[in-house]
N, C-alpha and C positions, 0 to 999 in steps of 0.2 A: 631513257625517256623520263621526263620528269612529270610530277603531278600535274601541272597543265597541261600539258600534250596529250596526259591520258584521261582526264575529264571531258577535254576537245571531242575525244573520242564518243562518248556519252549522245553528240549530236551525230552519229551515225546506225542507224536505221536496222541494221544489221548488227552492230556490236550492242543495241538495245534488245534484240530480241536474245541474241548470245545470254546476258543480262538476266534475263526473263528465264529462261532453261534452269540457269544456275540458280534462282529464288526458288525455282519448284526442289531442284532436286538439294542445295541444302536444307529447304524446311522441310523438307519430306524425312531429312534426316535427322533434327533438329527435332521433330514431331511438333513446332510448331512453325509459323509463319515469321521469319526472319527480317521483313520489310526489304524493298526496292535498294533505300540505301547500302542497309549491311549488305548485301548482295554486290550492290555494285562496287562497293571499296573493296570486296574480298577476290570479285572475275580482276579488278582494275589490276591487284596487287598479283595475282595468282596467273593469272592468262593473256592481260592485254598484250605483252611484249613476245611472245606466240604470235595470237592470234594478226596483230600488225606482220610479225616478217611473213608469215603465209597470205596474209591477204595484200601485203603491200609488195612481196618482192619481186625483185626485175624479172625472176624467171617467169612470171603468170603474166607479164604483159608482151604482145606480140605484136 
């Protein structure tokens, strides 16, 4: 998947809120507040190509 595919992703509602999880719990680690972007380039690099096969794959459509 390339960096457009996975910013694409950034308009889906659900991989925003994913997004949002990861801001709390790396500044929580962080002990400070990480901002929306770092957050989202670290889930983009770290979890998007997961989170697509389980949410996109043929086995979950029926």
């Amino acid at each position: 998947m390339n960096t457009k595919d996975k910013t694409d992703l950034l308009k889906d509602r659900q991989v925003v809120e994913e997004i949002n999880r990861h801001l709390w719990i790396e500044s929580e680690k962080a002990g400070r507040d990480i901002g929306f972007d770092s957050a989202a380039a670290d889930w983009l690099e770290k979890f998007s190509s997961d989170w697509m096969n389980y949410h996109y794959s043929p086995k979950k459509k029926k």
